[in-house]
N, C-alpha and C positions, 0 to 999 in steps of 0.2 A: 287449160282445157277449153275447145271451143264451145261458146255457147248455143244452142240449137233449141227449136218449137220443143224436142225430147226431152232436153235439162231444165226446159222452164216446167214442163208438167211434174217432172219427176220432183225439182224442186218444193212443188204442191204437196205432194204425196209424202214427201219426207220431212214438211212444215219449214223449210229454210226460206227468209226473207230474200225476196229475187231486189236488184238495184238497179234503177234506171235513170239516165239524163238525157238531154237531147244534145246534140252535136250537128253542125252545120258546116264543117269544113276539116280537111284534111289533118291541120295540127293537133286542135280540140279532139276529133277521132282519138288520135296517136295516143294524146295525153290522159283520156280517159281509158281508156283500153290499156294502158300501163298503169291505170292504177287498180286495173281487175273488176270495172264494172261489169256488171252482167247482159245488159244492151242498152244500144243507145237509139234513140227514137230522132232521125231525121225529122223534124215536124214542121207541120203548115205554118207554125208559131216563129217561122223563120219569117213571112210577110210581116212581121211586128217587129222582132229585133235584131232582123237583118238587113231587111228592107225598108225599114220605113213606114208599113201602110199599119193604117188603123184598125185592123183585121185580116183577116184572115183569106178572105174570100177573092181576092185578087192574083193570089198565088196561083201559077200556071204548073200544068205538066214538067215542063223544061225544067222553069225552077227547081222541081223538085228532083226530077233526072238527073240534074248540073247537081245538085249539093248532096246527094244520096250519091254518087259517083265519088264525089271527092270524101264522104266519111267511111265510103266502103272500102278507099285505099289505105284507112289508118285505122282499122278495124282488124284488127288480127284475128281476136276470139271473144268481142264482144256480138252479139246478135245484131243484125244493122235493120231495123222496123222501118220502113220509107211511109209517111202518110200519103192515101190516094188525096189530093187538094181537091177542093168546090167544083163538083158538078162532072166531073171523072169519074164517078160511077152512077148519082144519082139516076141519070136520065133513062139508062138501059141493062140489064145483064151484058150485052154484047160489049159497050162501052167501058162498061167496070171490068172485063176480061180483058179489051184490048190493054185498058190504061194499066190494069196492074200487071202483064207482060211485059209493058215498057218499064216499067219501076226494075221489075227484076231482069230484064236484058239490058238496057241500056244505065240504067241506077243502079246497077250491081245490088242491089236490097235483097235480104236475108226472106222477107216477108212483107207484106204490106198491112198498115191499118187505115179502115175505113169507119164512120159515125153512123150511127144509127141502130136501130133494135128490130122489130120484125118486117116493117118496110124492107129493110135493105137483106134478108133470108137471103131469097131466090140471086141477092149477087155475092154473098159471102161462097152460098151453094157454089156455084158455077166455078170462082175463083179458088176453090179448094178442091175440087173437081178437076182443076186444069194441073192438081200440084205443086199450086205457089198456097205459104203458109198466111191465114191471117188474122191479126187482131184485131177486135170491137174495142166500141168507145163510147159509153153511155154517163148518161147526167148533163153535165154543160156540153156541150157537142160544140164549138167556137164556129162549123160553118154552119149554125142557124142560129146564130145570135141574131138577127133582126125578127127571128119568128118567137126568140124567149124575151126580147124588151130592152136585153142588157146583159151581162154576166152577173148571172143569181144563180145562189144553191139551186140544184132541183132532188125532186122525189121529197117534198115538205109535207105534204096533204096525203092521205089515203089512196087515190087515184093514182095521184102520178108516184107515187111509190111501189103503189102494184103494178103497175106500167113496169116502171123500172126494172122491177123484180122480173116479171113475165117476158121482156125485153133480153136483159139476161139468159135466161135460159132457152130463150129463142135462139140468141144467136149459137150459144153454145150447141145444142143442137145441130145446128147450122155446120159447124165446124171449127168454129174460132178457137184457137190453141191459146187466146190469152184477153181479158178485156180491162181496160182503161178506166178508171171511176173516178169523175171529176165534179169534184164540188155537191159530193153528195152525203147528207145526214152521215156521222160514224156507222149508230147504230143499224141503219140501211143497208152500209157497203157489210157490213158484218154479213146481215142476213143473205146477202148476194153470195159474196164469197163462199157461205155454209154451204149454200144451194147449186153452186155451179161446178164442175168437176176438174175446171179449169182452172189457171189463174187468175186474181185478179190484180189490179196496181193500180193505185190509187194516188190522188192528186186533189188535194181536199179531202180526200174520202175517209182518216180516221187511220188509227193503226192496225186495224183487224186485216186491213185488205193483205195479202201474199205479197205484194211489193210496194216499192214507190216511184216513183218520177218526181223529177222537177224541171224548168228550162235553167241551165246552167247559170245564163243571164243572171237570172232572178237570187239563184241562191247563193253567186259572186259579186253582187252587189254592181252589176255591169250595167242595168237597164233599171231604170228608173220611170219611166213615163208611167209607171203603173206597178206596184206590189202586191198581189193577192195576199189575203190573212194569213192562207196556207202555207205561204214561205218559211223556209226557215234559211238565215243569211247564214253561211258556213265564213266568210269570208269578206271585207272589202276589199277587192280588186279593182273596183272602178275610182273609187279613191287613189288608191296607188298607181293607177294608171293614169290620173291627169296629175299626180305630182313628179309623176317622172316625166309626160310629156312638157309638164312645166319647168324642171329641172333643164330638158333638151333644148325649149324653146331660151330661157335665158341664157343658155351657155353656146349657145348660137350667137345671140344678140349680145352680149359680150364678147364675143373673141376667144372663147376661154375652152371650146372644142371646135374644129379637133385640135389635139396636141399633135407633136411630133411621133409620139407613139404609135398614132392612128393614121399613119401615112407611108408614103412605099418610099424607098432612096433610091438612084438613081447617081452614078460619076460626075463626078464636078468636069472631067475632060470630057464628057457629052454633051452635057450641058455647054462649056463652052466653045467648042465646035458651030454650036448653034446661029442660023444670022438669020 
């Protein structure tokens, strides 16, 4: 059954844990989506372990068009969430309409998620308004990491907990059919989740949240530049994947692939025809 903004709420309603990963290209789609995830989160988290950059904030529109295009061709009946990247909505309502238009025209996305809590109302508003579905993203928010110091818990203190909380139920409000809790106390995402009528999925955030995420990367043992606590490794696949590339690489340098098996035939009378 396809997944829909409908089955994740209902999912709430009926206490069923929702399951989510990120995916960045066509095959990964394919493969998660046969195994019955329930959506996959194209995310801005592709400037880190796809590209290269040390964050996040470098990731452009396109990017995100180009890889939300190619996960939305191997998405059968996973929910396909496209992240709006840095500064494609912050700057305007009209901005955060056009960009997340494009995610869903041209990025074929199911929905878009956007960061932030009652700052960003008046674009969640307008973009639920226009008919494209979206999810919030609150706690570590990765495009204002230079405004938080680093990637730290947040919601620790009194303040920014009640922030948080009040953040929450602003957006929901707002219209978000599902929001993101990263890197925040258990017993915080608890009280969020109690309080908001939506989903929530959590990422750090503790087992009480309605679901989870994680970047694939991380919980196949593919990226390494960095672990969060929060992981949990399902698998070494990055191991096994430089022991096969290393298998390749010496049976290259030796001679020893390809064999005859791995090659096409062709007439010896063709062959010598030849001058």
């Amino acid at each position: 059954m396809k997944n829909t903004v409908a089955t994740f709420r209902k999912a709430k309603e009926d206490g069923k844990k929702l399951s989510m990963l990120t995916a960045y290209d066509y095959s990964t789609a394919s493969l998660l989506d046969a195994a019955g995830i329930n959506g996959i989160l194209v995310g801005d988290s592709l400037g880190n372990v796809i590209l290269g950059y040390e964050d996040t904030i470098s990731v452009t529109m396109e990017d995100m068009i180009h890889h939300g295009a190619a996960v939305a061709r191997g998405a059968k009946n996973a929910l396909v969430v496209v992240d709006m990247p840095f500064m494609s909505y912050q700057g305007s309502v009209y901005d955060a309409l056009k960009n997340a238009g494009r995610l869903m025209k041209e990025g074929r996305a199911n929905a878009v998620k956007l960061e932030g809590g009652v700052e960003v109302v008046p674009q969640i508003e307008a973009i639920v308004q226009a008919g494209i579905p979206v999810m919030g993203h609150l706690g570590l928010t990765p495009q204002s990491i230079n405004a938080f110091g680093g990637y730290k818990v947040q919601g620790k203190d009194e303040a920014a907990a009640q922030k948080l909380l009040d953040d929450a139920k602003a957006i929901a409000e707002a219209g978000v059919f599902a929001i993101v809790l990263e890197c925040v106390p258990s017993a915080l995402a608890k009280k969020v989740t109690e309080a908001v009528p939506v989903p929530t999925i959590g990422i750090g955030a503790g087992a009480d949240c309605d679901g989870q995420i994680l970047v694939y990367q991380d919980m196949l043992g593919m990226f390494s530049d960095f672990t969060p606590k929060f992981v949990k490794r399902y698998a070494n696949i990055g191991e096994a994947m430089k022991a096969a590339f290393k298998g390749y690489i010496d049976e290259v340098g030796e001679g020893a692939f390809p064999t005859a098996e791995h090659g096409y035939g062709i007439s010896n009378e063709v062959i010598q025809k030849l001058y």
